[in-house]
N, C-alpha and C positions, 0 to 999 in steps of 0.2 A: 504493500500500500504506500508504503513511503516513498518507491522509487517514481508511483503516479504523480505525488505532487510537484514536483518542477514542470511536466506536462502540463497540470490543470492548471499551473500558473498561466505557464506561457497562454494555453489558450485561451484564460479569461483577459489577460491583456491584450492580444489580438481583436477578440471581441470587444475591446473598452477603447480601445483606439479606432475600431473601426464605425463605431457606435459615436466618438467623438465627433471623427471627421464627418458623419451625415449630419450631427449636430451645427455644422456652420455652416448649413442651409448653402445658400448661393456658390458656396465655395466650392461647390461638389461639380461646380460647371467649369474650374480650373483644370478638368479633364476631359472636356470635348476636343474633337480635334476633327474638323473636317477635312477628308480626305478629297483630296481632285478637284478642291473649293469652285475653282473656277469653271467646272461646270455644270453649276445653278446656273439659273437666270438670273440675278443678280452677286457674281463673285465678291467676295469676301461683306458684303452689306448682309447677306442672309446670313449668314454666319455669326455676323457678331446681331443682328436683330434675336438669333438664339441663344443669346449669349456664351458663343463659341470661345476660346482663349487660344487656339491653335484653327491654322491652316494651310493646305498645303499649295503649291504652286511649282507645273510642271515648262522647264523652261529650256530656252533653245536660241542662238542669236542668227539674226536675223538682219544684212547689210547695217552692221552696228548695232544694232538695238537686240535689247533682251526681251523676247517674246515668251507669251504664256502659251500652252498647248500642250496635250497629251502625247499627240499624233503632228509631224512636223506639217507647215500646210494649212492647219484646221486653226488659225491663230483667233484668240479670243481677246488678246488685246497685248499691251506691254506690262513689265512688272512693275515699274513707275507707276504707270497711268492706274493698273486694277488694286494694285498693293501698299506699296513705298508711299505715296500721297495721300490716300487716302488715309491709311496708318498716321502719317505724319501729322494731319488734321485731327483728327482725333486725339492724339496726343497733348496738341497745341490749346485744344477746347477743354479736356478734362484733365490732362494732368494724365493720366494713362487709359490705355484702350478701353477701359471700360469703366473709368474715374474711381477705382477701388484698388489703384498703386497695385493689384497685381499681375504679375510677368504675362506679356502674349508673346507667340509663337510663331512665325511665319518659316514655317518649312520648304526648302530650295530644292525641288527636284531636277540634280542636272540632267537633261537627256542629251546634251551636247558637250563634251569634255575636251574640246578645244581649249589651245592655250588663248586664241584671240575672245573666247568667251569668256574665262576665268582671271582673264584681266580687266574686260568691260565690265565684268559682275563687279569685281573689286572696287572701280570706280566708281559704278552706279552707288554702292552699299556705302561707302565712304560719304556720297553728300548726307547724308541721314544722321544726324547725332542722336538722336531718338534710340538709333543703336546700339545692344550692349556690346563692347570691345572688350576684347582677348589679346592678352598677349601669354608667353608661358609660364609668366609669375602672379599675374593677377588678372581679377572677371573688375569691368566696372559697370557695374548691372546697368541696363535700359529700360524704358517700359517692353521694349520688344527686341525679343530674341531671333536669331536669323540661325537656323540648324540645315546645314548641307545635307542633303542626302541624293539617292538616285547613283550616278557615275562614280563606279568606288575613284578609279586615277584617279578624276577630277577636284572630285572632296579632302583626298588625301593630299594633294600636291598643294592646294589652294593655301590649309592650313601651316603647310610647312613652310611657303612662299613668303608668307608675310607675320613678321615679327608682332606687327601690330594689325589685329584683325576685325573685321562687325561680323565673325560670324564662326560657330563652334558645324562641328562635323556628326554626322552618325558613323554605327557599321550597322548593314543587313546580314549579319551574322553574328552568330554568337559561342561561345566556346568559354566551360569553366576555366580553361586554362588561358582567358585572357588576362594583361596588364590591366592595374589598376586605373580608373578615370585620370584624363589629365584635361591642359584648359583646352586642347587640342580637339580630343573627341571624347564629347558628354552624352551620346546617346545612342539609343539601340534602334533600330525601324526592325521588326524581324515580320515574316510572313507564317503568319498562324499555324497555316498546315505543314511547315516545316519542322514543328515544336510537337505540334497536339492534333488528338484526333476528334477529339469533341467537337461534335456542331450543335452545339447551343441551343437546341432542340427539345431535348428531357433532362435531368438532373445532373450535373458533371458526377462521376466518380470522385470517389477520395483517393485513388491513386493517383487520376490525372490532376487531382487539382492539389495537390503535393508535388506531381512535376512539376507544375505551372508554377507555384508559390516558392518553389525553390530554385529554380532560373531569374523568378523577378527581387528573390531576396540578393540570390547572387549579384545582379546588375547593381542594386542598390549599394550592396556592403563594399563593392568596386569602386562606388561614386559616381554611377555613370544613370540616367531615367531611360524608359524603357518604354514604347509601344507597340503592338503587333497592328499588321495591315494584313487586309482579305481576310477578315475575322468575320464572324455569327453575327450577322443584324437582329439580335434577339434579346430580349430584355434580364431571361437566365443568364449571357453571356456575360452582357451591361454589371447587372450587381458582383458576378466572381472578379469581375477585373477589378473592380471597386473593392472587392473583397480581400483580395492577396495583392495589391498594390499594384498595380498597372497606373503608369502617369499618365499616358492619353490615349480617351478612349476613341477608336476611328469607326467612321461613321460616313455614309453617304447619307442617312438620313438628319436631316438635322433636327426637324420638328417633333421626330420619335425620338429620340435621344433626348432634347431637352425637354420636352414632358416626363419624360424616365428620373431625368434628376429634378425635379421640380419635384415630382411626389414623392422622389426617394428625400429630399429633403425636408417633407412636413411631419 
């Protein structure tokens, strides 16, 4: 019996922390994260109308210019014009994206890993002070974070490029035997079905969700946040991610999502 109680500890704490964090209501939206934002009918404005804190944007250049787009061709505008400005305005009004001084997230999917890209990026991201900057001894936080992902070269070379940076890196991989987080690369993107086999459908197992909780404790004790993409649009999914600490939850829905935390918050 004695050897049970450090378990029951642990699990009542888990449950007192988790039970916490629904307790600060709105805060529970600091884990949306719209995947492929731009395309809604209106990029990044429906997102933060759901009070989204994260989005994603897929990018490519384009006779100088850095364009949005999935699929090269299909362009839905520039990352200035849909993003950076409008970001920046927002800032200017409230004081941060969502006037509640907590961090948004504007995620960089390179699909073009040209050097003539990843020096216009650098540019573009530089006029923005709005930006948090990196260098490899200290973060000086922004209201808005800028996280590379997509082209492993490209993310990897960007941050090693420049001493002084607007902008931290992912990997779309993961391995227990990664190094520790550095100011370099703070985050994980990984793709669901690579991990787990649950589709979010009927109850997770307590095996799987022991794998899961222990891949995202690892990411954590690394120093580094962590969200899976092409995950269960299901609201079983929704609460385990919230449950075993997934930092953003990805979503093409947006309105299902933040109704999900709106009532997980009452």
């Amino acid at each position: 019996m004695k050897n049970l109680v450090p378990a029951i500890l642990a699990a009542a704490l888990c449950l007192c922390a988790f039970n916490s964090c629904l307790a600060e209501g709105s805060n529970l939206h600091v884990h949306s994260h719209a995947h492929n934002d731009y395309e809604h009918e209106h990029p990044l404005t429906d997102a933060l109308d759901n009070r989204f804190y994260s989005v994603e944007a897929d990018i490519w250049l384009v006779d100088g210019e850095v364009l949005v787009a999935h699929n090269k061709g299909d362009w839905k505008g520039s990352l200035k014009d849909l993003y950076l400005d409008p970001l920046k305005k927002r800032v200017e009004d409230k004081g941060s994206i969502h006037g509640d001084d907590n961090p948004f997230y504007l995620w960089v999917d390179i699909k073009d890993g040209g050097d003539e890209l990843r020096s216009t990026l650098t540019n573009l991201l530089n006029q923005y002070s709005m930006l948090t900057r990196f260098t490899d001894e200290e973060i000086k936080e922004g209201p808005v974070t800028v996280v590379l992902t997509g082209d492993a070269r490209a993310k990897e070379a960007l941050v090693k490029e420049y001493a002084d940076r607007p902008f931290c890196r992912d990997s779309n991989g993961y391995s227990p035997n990664d190094p520790p987080g550095d100011n370099k690369w703070r985050w994980y993107a990984l793709r669901w079905w690579s991990y787990m086999d649950w589709e979010g459908n009927e109850d997770i197992s307590s095996e799987e969700k022991a794998t899961l909780k222990k891949i995202v404790d690892d990411i954590h004790e690394k120093g580094r946040k962590v969200r899976f993409y092409a995950t269960p649009e299901t609201q079983k999914y929704w609460t385990v991610a919230l449950e075993v600490g997934i930092d953003h939850i990805n979503t093409d829905d947006l309105e299902r999502l933040n109704e999900f935390l709106e009532e997980k918050s009452k």
